[in-house]
C-alpha positions, 0 to 999 in steps of 0.5 A: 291096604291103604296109609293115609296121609292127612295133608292139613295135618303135615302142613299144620305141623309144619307151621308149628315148627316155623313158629318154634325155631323162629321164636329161637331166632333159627331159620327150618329147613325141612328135611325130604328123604326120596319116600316123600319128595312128593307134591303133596307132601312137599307143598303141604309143608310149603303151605306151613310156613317152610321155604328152605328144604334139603334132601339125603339123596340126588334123586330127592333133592332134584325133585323137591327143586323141581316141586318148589322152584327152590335149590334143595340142600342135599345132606347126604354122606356121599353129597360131595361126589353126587353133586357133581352133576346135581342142578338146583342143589347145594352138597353137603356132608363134607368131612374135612377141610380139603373136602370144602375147598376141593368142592368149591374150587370145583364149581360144583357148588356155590357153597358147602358145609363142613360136618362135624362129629358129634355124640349121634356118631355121624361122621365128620370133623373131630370137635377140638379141630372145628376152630383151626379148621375154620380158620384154615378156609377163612384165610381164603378170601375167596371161599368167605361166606362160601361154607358152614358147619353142620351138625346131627343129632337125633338121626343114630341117637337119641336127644343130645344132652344140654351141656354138650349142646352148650359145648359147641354153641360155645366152640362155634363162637369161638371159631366164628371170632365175630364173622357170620358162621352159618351153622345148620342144626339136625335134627327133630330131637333138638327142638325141645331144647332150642331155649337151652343154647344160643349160636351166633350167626346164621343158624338153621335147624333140619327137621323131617320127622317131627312136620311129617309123623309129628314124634320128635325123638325122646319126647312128646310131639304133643307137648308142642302141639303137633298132630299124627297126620299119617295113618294106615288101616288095618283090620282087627282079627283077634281078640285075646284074654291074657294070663294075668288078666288083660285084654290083647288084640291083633291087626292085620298089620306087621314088621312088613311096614311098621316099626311096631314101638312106635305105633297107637292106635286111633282113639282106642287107648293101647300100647304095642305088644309085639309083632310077626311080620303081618301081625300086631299085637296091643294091649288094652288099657283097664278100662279102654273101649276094645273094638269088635272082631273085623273092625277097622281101626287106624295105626297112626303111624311114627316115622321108623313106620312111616319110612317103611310104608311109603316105600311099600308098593303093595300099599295104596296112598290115598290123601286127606283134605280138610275144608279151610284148614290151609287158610287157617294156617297161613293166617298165623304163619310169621309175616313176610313169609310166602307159601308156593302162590297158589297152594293153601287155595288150591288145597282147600278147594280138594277138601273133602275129597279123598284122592287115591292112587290108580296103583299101588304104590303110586299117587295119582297123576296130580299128586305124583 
């Protein structure tokens, strides 16, 4: 068993989002949870345009600084106490306002971001508190341009609805009075609504979903050009005709690694069915090709699935290189932007090359 990682396609992806969120005039930060905080991965998306990173744990920003010579944000619940001792990483997720100013006048970091709750449910600062607590920590000469807010959607719930992005695109400029707020955005289900709003100052969006599965959260990742870049095989080991006529297969694949509601099936036209813990069921469209009994098919994956694959020992990784795809993309990247030197030249010269892992569970010593 192996889930297959197309490389080309992540930073393809990557490149796509850049070029959205900088039509927006918002910068990207990609998201890394400790799953994915690997070279491969990490340069992928450097090789796409992303030169801002964040991370939801110690362990995975540590190692996305490490991959890219850049400090990682770290986005986390909890980031105020882990980052105590973190290196090379901005905490984040602070609650109130004593939060930021005990995290400052700590020295453990040079900047922090006050949360805000929002309809995803994440915790943080009530909304109608967000300007009184703004300018609470502006009275502090020492602590300007020191923090930002951040907010989440898309993580617990689905897209956010226009009028409450409106609501707080107009909050912020109230609280911000004409200074340089830094605002930082999460997360993949707000970009097919970035023309929808504007926020003024310096503003970021979090993605990590749509650059890594190419799916954005109630919507089509399609419609912006993005491609399904990972993958695990499977084999078919049943073919079944259904009461009313339709035609059903099984794979060799279940719960144990996929979120069964978000998976297709490469160039077979089918729709999940249900799922036991090792096996799958789709259906078939009238008139979609159905594979033989024992053939081998590709789940493209969504990121529910994807999580939970890479985080599967059991299941071999083995990468995807595509011939001149790394060049292409760096040609359309926006001008002034600097890949990791090295990596579009370094990735073009794998191609054609399938780099598995020695062990389950694990890459291989270039790519881990």
């Amino acid at each position: 068993m192996a889930v297959i990682l197309d490389v080309a396609g992540i930073s393809h992806n990557a490149s796509i989002i850049r070029g959205v969120c900088d039509g927006a005039a918002l910068a990207t930060r990609a998201m890394c949870k400790q799953a994915y905080a690997i070279p491969a991965i990490v340069e992928a998306m450097s090789a796409g345009g992303i030169d801002r990173f964040g991370a939801s744990s110690v362990a995975a920003a540590r190692r996305v600084a490490r991959i890219t010579g850049r400090e990682c944000g770290l986005f986390g619940i909890d980031a105020a106490a882990q980052g105590r001792s973190a290196g090379a990483i901005t905490p984040a997720m602070h609650r109130n306002v004593d939060a930021v100013i005990q995290a400052l006048a700590a020295s453990r970091a040079n900047f922090a971001w006050l949360s805000v709750l929002t309809s995803d449910g994440r915790d943080g600062l009530a909304p109608a508190a967000l300007m009184g607590a703004v300018h609470a920590l502006s009275a502090y000469s020492e602590l300007r341009g020191r923090f930002g807010v951040l907010l989440n959607w898309g993580c617990l719930g689905g897209a956010p609805p226009r009028d409450e992005l409106q609501g707080f695109a107009d909050l912020l400029t109230k609280a911000a009075a004409g200074a340089a707020l830094p605002v930082s955005l999460g997360g993949s289900a707000l970009l097919p609504l970035l023309g929808c709003f504007s926020i003024p100052g310096s503003c970021e969006v979090r993605v990590g979903e749509a650059i890594l599965t190419g799916t954005i959260p109630g919507s089509d990742g399609s419609a912006l050009g993005l491609v399904r870049p990972i993958s695990l095989d499977a084999s078919v080991v049943d073919l079944q005709m259904t009461s009313d006529g339709a035609r059903r297969i099984a794979v060799d694949r279940g719960k144990t690694c996929l979120d069964i509601e978000e998976v297709t099936i490469r160039d077979i036209d089918a729709r999940p069915f249900a799922a036991s813990s090792e096996l799958a069921l789709f259906d078939l469209a009238p008139g979609a090709r159905a594979p033989q009994l024992g053939a081998k098919v590709e789940l493209l994956l969504g990121y529910q699935s994807t999580l939970r694959t890479l985080l599967n020992r059991t299941i071999r990784r083995q990468m995807r290189y595509s011939p001149g795809a790394f060049s292409t993309i760096a040609r359309r990247l926006p001008q002034g932007t600097s890949p990791r030197p090295g990596t579009a030249r370094r990735f073009d010269e794998r191609a054609g090359q399938n780099v598995n892992s020695r062990h389950p569970g694990r890459f291989t010593a270039s790519d881990s």
